[in-house]
C-alpha positions in Angstrom: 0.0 0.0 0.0 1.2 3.0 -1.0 1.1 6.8 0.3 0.9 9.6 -2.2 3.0 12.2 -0.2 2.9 16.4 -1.8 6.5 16.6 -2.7 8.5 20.0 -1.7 9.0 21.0 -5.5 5.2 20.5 -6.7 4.3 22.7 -3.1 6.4 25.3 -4.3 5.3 25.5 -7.7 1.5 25.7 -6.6 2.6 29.0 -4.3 4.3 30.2 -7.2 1.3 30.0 -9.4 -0.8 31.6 -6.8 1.6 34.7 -6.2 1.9 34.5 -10.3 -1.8 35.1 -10.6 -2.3 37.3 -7.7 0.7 39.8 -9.6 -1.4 39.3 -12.4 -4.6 40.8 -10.4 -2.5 43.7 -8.7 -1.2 44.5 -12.0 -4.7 44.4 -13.5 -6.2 46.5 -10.7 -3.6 49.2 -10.9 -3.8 49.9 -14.6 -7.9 50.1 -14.3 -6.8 52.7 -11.6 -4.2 54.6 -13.8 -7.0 54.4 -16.8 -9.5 55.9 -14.4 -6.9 58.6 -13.5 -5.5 59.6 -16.7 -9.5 59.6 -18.0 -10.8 61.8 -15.1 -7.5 64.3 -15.5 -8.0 64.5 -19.7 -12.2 65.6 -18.4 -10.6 67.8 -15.8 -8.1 69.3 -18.6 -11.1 69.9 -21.1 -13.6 71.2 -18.5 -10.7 74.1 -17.3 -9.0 74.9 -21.0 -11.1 78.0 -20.7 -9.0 78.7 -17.3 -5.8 79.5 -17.8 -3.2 78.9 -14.9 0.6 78.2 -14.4 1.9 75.1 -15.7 2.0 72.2 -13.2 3.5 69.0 -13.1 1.2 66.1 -14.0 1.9 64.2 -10.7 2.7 66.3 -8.4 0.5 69.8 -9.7 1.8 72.9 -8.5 3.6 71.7 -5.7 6.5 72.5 -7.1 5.2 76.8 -6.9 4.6 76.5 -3.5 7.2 76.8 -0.8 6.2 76.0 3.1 3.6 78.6 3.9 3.9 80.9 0.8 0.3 80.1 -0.5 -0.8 83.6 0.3 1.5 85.3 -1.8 1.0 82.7 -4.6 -2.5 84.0 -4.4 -1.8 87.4 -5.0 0.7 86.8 -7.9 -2.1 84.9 -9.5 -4.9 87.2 -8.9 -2.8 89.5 -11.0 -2.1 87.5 -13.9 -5.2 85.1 -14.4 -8.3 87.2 -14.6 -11.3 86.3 -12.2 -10.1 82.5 -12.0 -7.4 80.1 -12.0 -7.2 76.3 -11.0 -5.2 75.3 -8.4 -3.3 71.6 -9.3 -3.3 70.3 -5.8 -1.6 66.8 -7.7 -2.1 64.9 -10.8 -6.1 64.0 -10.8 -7.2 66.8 -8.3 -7.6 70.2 -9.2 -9.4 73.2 -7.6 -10.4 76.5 -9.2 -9.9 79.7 -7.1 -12.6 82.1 -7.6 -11.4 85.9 -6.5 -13.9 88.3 -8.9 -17.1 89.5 -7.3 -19.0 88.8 -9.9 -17.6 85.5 -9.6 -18.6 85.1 -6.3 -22.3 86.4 -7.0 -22.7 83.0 -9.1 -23.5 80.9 -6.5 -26.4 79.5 -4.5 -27.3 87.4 20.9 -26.4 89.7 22.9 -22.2 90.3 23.3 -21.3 90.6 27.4 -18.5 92.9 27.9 -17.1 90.6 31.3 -15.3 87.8 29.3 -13.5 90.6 27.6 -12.7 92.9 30.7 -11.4 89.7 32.7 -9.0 88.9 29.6 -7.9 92.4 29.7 -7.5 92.4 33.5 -4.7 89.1 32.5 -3.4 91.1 29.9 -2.3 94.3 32.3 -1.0 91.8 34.9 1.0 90.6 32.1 2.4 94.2 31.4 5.1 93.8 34.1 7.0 91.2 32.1 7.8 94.5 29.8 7.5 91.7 26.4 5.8 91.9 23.7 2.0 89.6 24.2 1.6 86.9 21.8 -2.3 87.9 21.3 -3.9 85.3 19.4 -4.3 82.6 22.1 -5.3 85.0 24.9 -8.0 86.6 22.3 -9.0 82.8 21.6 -9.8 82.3 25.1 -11.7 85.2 25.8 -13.6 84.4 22.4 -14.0 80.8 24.0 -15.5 82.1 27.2 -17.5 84.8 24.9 -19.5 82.4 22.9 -19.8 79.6 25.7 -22.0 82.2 27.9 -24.0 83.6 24.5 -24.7 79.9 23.2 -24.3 77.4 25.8 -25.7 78.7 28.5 -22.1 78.9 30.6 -21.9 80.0 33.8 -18.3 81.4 35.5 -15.3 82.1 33.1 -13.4 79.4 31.4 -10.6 81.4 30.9 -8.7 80.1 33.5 -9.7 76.3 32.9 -7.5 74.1 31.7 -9.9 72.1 29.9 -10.4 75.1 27.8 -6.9 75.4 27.0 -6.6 72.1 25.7 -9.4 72.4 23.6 -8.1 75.5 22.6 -4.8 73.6 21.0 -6.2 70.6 19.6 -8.7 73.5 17.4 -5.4 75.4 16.3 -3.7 71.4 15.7 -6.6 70.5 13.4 -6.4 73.4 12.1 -2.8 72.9 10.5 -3.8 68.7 10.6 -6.6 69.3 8.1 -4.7 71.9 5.9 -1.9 69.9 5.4 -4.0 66.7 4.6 -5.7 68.1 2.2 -2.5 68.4 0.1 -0.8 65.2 0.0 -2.3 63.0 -2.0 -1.5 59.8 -0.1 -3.1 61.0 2.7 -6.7 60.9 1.5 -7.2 57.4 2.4 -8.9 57.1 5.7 -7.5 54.0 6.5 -3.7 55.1 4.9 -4.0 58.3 6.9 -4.9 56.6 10.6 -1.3 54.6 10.4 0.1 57.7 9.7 1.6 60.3 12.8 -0.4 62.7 11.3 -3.7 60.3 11.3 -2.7 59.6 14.6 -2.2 62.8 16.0 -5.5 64.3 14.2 -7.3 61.2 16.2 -6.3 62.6 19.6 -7.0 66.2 18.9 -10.6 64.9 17.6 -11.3 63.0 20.6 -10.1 66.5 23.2 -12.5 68.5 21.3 -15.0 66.3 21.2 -14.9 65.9 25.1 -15.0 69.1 25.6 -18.3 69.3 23.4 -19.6 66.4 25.2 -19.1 67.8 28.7 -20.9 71.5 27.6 -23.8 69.3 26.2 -24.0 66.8 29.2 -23.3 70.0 31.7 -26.7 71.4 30.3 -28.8 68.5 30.2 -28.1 68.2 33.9 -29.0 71.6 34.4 -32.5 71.1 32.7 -33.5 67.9 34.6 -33.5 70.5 37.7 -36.7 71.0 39.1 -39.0 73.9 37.2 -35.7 74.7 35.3 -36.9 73.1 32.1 -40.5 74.9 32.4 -38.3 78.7 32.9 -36.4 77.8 29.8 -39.6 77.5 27.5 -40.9 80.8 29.4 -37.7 82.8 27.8 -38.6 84.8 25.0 -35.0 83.9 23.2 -33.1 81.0 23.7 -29.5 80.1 23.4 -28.4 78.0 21.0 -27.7 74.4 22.4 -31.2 75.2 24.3 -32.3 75.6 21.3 -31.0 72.3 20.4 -31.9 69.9 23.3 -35.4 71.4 22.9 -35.9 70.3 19.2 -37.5 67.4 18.1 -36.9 65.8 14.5 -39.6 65.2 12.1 -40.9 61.7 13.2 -41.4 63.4 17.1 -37.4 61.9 18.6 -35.0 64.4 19.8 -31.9 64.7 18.3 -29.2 62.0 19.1 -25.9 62.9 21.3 -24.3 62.0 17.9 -26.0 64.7 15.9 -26.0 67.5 19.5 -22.1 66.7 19.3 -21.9 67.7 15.8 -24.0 70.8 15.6 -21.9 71.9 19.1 -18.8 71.3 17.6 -19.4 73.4 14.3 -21.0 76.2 16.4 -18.4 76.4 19.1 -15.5 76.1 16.3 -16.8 78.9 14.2 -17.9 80.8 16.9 -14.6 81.4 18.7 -11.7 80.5 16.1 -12.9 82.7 13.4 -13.9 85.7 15.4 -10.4 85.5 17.5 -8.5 85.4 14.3 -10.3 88.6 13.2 -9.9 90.3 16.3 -6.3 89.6 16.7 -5.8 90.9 13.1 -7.8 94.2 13.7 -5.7 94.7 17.1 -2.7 94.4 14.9 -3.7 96.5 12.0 -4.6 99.5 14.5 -1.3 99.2 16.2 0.6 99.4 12.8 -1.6 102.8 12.0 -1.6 104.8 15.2 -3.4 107.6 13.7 -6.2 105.7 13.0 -6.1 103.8 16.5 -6.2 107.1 17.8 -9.6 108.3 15.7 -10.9 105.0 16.6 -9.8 105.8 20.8 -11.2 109.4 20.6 -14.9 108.2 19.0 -15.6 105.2 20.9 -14.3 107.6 24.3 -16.3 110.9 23.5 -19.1 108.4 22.9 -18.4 106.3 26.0 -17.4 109.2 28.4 -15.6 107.8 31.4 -17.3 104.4 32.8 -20.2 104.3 30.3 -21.9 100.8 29.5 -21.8 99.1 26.3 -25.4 99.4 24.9 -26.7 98.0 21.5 -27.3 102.2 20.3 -23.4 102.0 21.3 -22.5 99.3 18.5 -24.4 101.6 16.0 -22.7 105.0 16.5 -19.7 104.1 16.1 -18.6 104.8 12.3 -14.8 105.4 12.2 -14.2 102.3 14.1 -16.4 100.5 12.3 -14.5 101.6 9.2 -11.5 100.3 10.7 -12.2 96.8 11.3 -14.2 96.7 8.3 -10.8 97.2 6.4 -8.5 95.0 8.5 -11.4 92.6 8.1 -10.3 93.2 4.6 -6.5 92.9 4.3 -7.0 89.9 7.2 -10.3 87.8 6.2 -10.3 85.4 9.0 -11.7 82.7 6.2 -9.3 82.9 3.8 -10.9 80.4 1.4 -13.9 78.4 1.2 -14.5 75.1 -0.7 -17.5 74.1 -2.6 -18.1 71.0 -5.1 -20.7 72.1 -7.7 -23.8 70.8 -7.8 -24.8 72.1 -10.8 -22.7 73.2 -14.6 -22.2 77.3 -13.9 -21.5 80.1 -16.7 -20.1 83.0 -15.0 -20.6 86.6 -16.6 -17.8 86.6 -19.1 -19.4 83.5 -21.0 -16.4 80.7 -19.3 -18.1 77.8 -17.5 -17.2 74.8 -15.1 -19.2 71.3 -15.6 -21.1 70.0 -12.3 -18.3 68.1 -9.8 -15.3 70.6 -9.9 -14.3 71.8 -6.7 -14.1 75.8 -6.9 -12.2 77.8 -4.0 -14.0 81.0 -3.2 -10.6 82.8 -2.3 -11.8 85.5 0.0 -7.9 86.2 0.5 -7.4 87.1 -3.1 -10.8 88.8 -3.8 -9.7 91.5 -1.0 -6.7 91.6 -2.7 -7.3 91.8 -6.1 -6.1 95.2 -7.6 -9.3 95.4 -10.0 -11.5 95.2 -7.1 -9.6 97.3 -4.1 -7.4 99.9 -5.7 -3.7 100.1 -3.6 -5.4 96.2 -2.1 -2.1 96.1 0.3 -2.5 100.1 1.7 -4.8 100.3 5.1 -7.3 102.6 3.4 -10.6 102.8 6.0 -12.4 105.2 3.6 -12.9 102.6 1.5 -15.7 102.0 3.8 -17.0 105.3 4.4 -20.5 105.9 4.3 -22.2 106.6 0.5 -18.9 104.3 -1.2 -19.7 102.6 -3.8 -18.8 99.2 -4.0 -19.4 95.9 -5.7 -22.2 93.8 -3.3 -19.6 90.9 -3.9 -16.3 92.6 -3.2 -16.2 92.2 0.6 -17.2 88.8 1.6 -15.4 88.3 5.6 -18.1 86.6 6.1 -19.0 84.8 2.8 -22.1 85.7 1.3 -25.5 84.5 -0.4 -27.7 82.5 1.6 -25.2 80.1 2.9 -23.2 83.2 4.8 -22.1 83.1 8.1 -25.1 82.6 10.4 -23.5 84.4 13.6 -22.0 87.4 11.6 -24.1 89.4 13.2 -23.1 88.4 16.5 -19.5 88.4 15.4 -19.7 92.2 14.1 -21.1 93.4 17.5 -18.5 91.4 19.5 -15.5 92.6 17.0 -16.7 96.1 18.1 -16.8 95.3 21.7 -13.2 93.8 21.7 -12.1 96.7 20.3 -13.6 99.2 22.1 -12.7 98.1 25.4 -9.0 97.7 24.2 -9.1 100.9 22.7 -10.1 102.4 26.3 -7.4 100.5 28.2 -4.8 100.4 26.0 -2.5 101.8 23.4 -1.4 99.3 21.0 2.2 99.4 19.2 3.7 97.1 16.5 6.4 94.7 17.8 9.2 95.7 15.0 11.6 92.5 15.7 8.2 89.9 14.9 6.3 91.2 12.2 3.0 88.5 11.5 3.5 86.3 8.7 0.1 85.6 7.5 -0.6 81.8 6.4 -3.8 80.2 5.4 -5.3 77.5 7.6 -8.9 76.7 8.1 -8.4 80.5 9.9 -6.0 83.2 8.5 -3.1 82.7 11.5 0.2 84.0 12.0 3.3 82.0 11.5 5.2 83.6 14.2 2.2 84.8 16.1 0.8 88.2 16.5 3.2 89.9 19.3 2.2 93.6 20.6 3.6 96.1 23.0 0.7 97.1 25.2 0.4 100.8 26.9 -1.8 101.4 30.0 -3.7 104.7 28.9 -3.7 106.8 32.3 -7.6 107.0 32.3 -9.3 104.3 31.0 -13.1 103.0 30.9 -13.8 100.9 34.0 -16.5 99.6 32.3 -18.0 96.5 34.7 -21.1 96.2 33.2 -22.8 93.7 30.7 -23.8 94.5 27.2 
């Protein structure tokens, strides 16, 4: 009786055949993908021959223009040499088209208290000892923080001092450089490839410290509510805050909204709510120290209107033209959004008869529609007249806060508390220009500073002691 034994050499030749035909399959699989690629880039290259732009590598796009941080002045440069428009080669099969002409941009679908920012600037003249230059931009992000906690989510006490806050604080400014820079490499747009990465991983933690910090404002409140008669005052209130607003609401089919869905209306809310508006204050603080005559105008209106320990009403915010001419224009040279993205939904013709198919991303540069010479005359002078009262200008050429009916829904809120930073400041302090660390503006998700925003602060000998809530 014999026994049929697999020899070594027939094992290794049936591994052999299977690595053989699983080459075969990789092989198969990858040039399916590189005929998908090169097909999508030749639809990509026919739907934007009417937009001219640099030329750009066919792997690697215009990677090869940009240095490390530079895309800001890229933006200019191109503003003044392709008219209206010009795609942005992010890499071979991914393009985006920056859109910087108003009528470009026309083609397309509470209450501020005045404590967060007086206990900020109470920090910032204990800090005036140190005689040093103050990084503003993270102390401005906490009051901002503490700002919108006690307008929207019903916060009692200041977080400014709360560590919590301050880690939620720098995993917002880590995302903030984490999404940017994931957003350009194109290996990276892989979940699964980008979670093994340092990068994935790093983004993972910062995500889950904001997201407990969400979680503990949301949970905070609901315990609040299950107090007794507390729910019954809420409904009473003529105007509710926001995550009120949100606890309170019930979907179509009768069920409240999920801690999922709370989470990620909080997050968006609380994000936009503080990181934007700090990046514009921080920029209009800096643009008044670098043009003390103007700081000055601004000082003597919002005083004479003030007097000498005058509260902040809402007739205030509205007599207060100068200053609002100022931010207005720092708002200009410093957008706090830089650039928004949008996929098209629909083909568009814009007025000068060019056209983009449905499914190209477009880049609603707000950066180089504030600096585009054919809309803003002299775009890099600090020119406040520009917004004086009975200017003419084009309804799409100053968009800080996007425009159409997807704009900013807290603008409002954020114009009144922009003036109310200011003003206070104004009253306290004299601002100056730190000449050994000018700002180095860089787009993120915000407009930041790649060396920070450092000031020299002055305590003026009489200022507003203003105690009092808006």
């Amino acid at each position: 009786m014999s026994v049929s034994v697999l020899s070594p050499s027939r094992l290794l030749g049936d591994v052999s055949g299977i690595l053989q035909a699983a080459s075969l399959l990789i092989l198969l699989l990858l040039l399916i993908k590189a005929v998908q690629l090169y097909l999508h880039r030749q639809w990509l290259l026919k739907a934007l021959q009417q937009f001219p732009c640099p030329p750009s590598h066919w792997l690697f796009g215009h990677i090869q223009e940009l240095q490390q941080d530079q895309e800001l002045q890229r933006i200019q440069k191109w503003v003044e040499t392709f008219p209206s428009a010009c795609p942005h080669w992010l890499w071979g099969g991914k393009v985006r088209v920056q859109l910087y002409d108003p009528d470009y941009m026309k083609t397309r679908n509470p209450m501020v208290p005045t404590d967060s920012w007086l206990h900020g600037l109470d920090k910032w003249e204990e800090l005036l000892g140190q005689d040093s230059p103050l990084e503003v931009f993270q102390h401005v992000s906490l009051m901002t923080l503490d700002t919108i906690m006690k307008c929207a989510f019903s916060h009692q006490g200041s977080i400014q001092v709360d560590r919590n806050s301050q880690s939620y604080i720098q995993a917002i400014s880590d995302l903030n450089n984490l999404v940017f820079s994931r957003v350009r490499n194109a290996f990276h747009q892989n979940d699964t490839i980008y979670s093994l990465t340092s990068a994935g991983r790093w983004t993972h933690r910062a995500c889950q410290l904001a997201h407990q910090h969400t979680d503990q404002v949301i949970q905070l409140r609901k315990a609040q509510l299950q107090k007794e008669g507390e729910l019954e005052k809420i409904k009473r209130k003529r105007h509710l805050d926001f995550l009120d607003i949100l606890l309170l609401a019930k979907m179509e089919n009768g069920s409240i909204l999920s801690d999922k869905d709370l989470r990620a209306e909080v997050d968006t809310f609380m994000f936009e709510g503080h990181d934007t508006t700090a990046s514009g204050i921080s920029w209009i603080l800096y643009a008044l120290a670098t043009h003390p005559k103007h700081q000055e105008r601004c000082r003597e209106e919002i005083h004479s209107l003030l007097g000498d320990g005058a509260s902040i009403t809402w007739n205030h915010l509205d007599q207060m033209p100068y200053t609002t001419m100022c931010i207005k224009e720092a708002l200009r040279l410093y957008p706090p959004v830089p650039g928004i993205g949008r996929e098209l939904s629909t083909p568009v013709t814009f007025p000068d008869g060019r056209s983009l198919p449905k499914g190209i991303m477009v880049l609603l540069s707000i950066y180089g529609l504030h600096h585009n010479p054919k809309v803003w005359p002299n775009p890099e002078v600090f020119d406040p007249f520009r917004f004086a009262p009975g200017s003419a200008q084009h309804s799409h050429a100053f968009l800080p806060f996007s425009g159409g009916s997807r704009n900013c829904i807290g603008k409002q809120f954020a114009m009144n508390e922009l003036k109310v930073a200011t003003a206070l400041t104004l009253l306290r302090f004299e601002l100056l220009p730190d000449p050994t660390r000018i700002p180095i503006p860089i787009a993120r998700l915000v407009l930041k500073s790649k060396n920070g925003i450092h000031l020299r602060l002055r305590r003026l000998p009489n200022p507003c002691e203003d105690k009092d809530q808006l």
